[in-house]
N, C-alpha and C positions, 0 to 999 in steps of 0.2 A: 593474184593481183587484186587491190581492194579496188573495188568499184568508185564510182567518181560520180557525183551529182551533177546533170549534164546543166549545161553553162548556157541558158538561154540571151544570153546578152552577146557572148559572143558569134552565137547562130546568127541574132536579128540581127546583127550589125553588117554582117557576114555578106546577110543578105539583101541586105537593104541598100551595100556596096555596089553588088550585083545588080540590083534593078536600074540603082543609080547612073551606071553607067554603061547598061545594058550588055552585060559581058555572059558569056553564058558560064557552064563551067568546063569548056574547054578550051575557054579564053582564059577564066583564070589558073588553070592548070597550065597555061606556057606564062604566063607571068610571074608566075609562083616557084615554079619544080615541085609543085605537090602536084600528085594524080589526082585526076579525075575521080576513081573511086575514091581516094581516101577523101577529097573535096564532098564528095557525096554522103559519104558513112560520116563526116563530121557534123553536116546540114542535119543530117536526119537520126542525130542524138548521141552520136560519139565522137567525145571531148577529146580533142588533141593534144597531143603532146607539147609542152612549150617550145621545143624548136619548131615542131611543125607551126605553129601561131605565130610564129615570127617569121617564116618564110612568106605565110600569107601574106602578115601585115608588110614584109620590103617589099613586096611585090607587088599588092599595090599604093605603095606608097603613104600607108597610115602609119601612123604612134600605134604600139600596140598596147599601150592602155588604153587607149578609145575601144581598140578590138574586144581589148579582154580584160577589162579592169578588175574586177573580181579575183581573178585567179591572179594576177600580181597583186592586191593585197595582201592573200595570203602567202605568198612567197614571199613578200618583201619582209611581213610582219614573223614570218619562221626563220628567216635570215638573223633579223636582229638578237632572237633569242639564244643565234649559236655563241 
């Protein structure tokens, strides 16, 4: 599997969600249906899956281009080329 440039925008945001609204991450893990670890192993430098980034964001209730705009750039812009 080719390794992934870890996505620092969508961690801070992630977490700045967290702070925001002081959730820990076993509040966002029943908001979500992501686990706790996987919540944890994402904070602390590995990049999620795009479903899992969209379960975060319905859960709690962000756009996930705010969560994670970078990584739909490039989606959207590899889309076009098909």
């Amino acid at each position: 599997m080719p390794s992934r440039k870890k996505d620092i925008v969508f961690v801070c945001r992630l977490k700045q969600e967290r702070m925001n609204r002081a959730l820990s991450l076993d509040d966002v893990a029943k908001l979500t249906g992501v686990s706790k670890q996987s919540l944890w192993q994402i904070q602390n430098g590995t990049d999620p899956m795009l479903s899992t980034a969209i379960r975060i964001a319905n859960g709690l209730n962000l756009e996930i281009d705010y969560l994670w705009p970078e990584r739909l750039k490039v989606t959207k812009k590899g889309a076009k080329k098909k």
